[in-house]
C-alpha positions, 0 to 999 in steps of 0.5 A, spaced: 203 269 404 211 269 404 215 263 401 219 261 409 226 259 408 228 253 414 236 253 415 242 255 419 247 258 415 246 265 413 253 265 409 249 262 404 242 266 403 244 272 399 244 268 393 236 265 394 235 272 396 236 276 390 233 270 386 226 271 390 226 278 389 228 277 382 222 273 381 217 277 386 217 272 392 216 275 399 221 271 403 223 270 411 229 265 413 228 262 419 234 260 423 234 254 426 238 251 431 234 252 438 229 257 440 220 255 442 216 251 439 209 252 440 205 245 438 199 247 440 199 254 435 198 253 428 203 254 422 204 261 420 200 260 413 205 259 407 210 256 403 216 252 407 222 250 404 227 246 408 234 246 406 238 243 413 245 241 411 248 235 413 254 239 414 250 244 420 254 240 426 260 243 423 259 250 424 257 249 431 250 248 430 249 241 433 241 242 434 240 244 428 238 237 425 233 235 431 230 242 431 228 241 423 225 235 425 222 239 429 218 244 426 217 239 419 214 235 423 210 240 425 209 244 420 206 237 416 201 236 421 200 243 421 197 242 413 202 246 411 205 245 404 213 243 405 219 243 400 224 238 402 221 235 407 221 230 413 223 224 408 227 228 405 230 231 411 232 223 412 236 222 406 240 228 408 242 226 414 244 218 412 248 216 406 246 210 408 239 211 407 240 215 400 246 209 398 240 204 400 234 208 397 239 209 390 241 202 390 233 200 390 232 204 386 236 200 380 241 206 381 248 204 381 251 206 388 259 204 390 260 198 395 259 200 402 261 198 409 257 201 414 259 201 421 256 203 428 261 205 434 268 204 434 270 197 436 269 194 429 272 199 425 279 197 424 276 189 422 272 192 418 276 197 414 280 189 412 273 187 409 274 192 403 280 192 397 285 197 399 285 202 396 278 205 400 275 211 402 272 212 409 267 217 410 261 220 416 255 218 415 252 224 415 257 229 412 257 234 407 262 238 403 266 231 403 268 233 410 271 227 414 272 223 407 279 220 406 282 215 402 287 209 404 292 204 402 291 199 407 287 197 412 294 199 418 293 206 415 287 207 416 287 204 424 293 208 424 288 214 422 284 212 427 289 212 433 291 219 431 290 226 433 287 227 427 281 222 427 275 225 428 269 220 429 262 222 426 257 225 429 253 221 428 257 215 430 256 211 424 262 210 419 262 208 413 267 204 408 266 205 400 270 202 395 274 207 391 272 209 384 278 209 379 275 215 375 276 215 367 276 223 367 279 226 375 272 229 376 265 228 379 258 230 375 252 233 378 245 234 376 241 240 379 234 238 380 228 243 381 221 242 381 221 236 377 225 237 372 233 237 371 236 245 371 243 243 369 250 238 370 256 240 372 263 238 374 267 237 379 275 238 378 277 232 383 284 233 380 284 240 385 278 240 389 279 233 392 274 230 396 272 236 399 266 239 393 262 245 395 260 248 389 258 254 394 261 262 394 260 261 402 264 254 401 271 257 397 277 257 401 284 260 398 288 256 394 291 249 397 296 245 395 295 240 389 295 234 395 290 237 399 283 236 400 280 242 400 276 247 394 282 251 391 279 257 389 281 258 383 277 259 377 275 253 373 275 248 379 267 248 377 264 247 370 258 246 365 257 239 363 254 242 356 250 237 352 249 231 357 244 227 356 244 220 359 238 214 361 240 216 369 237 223 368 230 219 368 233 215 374 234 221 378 227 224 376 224 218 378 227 217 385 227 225 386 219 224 385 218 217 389 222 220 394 218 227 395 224 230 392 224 238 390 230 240 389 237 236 390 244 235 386 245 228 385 253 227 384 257 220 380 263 218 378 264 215 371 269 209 372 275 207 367 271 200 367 265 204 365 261 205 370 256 210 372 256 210 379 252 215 384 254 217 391 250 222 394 245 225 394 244 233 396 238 236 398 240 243 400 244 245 393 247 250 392 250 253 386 256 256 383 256 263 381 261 260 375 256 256 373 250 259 374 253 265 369 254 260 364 248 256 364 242 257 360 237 257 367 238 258 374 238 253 379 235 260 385 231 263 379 228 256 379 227 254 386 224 262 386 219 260 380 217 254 384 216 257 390 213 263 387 207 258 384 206 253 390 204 260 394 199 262 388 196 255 389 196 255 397 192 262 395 188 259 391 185 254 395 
């Protein structure tokens, strides 16, 4: 019995594949984005792991989201024991859904305008004190978030060549969190247990957050968006220890959650605000070097227990 990786990004496979070796776990990616689905045939005995990113339409992988869906569905009627699945494939693909979920939960989220179409863009950008955010719904990578000082900049934005609408039709419009420190924190989470937090230096990466090797471009100006490459853009968060840990553990239990990254903001008017949940990690090789335990050799570990449980039954 072999551990089936579901995803669409081969760029970021090696370093779950070394991990899986490096613990003994026989593995297969399965690509997705079209092919046959046989409904009537039975799931190949294993474990599955989906880790479908948000971000898949950007790489020009359009069906990608709907054929997880797809083959989760199926593989769960199928009786097949599933990582990140259905739900979770849900909640990332909808910052709405994760903003809900989060704030019914008793987790701090940042105040939120969705809008569906276009029409009502610009008198709902009004609604929020400038300066606000924009982002898309279903994103990644921090792709399509910008920050405006006005309501007129925004529809200026949007009249412009530059605007691009989201692919799911939903934009969403956030407050803007004054940060006391310009940087983000995650928390890995595996298998019930959190691995490790890290930093995000917002000062050089901006909006745009990837923690991946796959994700690094070169060296940006200051201003831009964009991951700088540069070392020391991610680091270790050394020594937290904070009561929302247990928040996230619990939300990632009741959400049928295996592995995610939950990413917040602490505020200069000291509040602790979480604004994503990412259920297809990846991890930085800066961090990873300098962490006491591994996210990929602990997913590999997870993985590698759930297929000697399936064996056993």
């Amino acid at each position: 019995m072999k551990a089936y990786i579901l995803h669409e990004n081969p760029e970021w496979y090696p370093p779950f594949a070394a991990a899986f070796e490096a613990e003994g776990v026989d593995h297969e990616p399965w690509l997705l984005g079209e092919g046959l689905l046989d409904l009537d045939a039975p799931p190949p005995p294993g474990v599955y792991w989906s880790r479908m990113s948000a971000s898949s339409h950007t790489r020009g992988h359009l069906l990608a989201k709907d054929h997880t869906r797809a083959v989760l569905s199926w593989l769960e009627a199928g009786g097949r024991r599933v990582v990140n699945g259905r739900r979770v494939l849900e909640l990332e693909m909808s910052k709405v859904d994760q903003l809900t979920a989060l704030r019914a939960a008793g987790i701090e989220v940042p105040r939120t305008l969705a809008v569906v179409g276009r029409e009502d863009l610009p008198a709902a950008a009004a609604k929020l004190p400038a300066p606000f955010i924009a982002k898309h719904n279903q994103g990644g990578k921090g792709l399509g978030v910008a920050l405006f000082d006005s309501a007129d900049a925004f529809v200026e934005h949007l009249n412009s060549p530059g605007y691009e609408p989201p692919v799911d039709g939903i934009t969403l419009f956030q407050e803007y969190l004054r940060a006391a420190q310009p940087r983000i924190t995650r928390v890995e989470i595996v298998d019930g247990a959190v691995v490790y937090a890290l930093t995000a230096d917002t000062a050089r990466g901006g909006f745009e957050l990837c923690p991946a090797d796959a994700c690094a471009v070169p060296a940006v100006p200051a201003d831009s968006c964009l991951v700088d490459a540069a070392p020391g853009l991610f680091a270790l968060r050394e020594g937290f220890d904070h009561p929302v840990l247990g928040r996230y553990l619990d939300f990632a239990r009741r959400h049928g959650i295996e592995v995610a990254g939950f990413e917040f903001i602490e505020t200069e008017d000291g509040r602790l605000v979480t604004y994503d949940v990412n259920t297809n990690t990846n991890y930085n090789p800066e961090v990873e070097a300098a962490a006491p335990r591994s996210g990929p050799r602990q997913i590999a570990r997870m993985l590698k227990r759930l297929i000697e449980e399936e064996e056993a039954r």
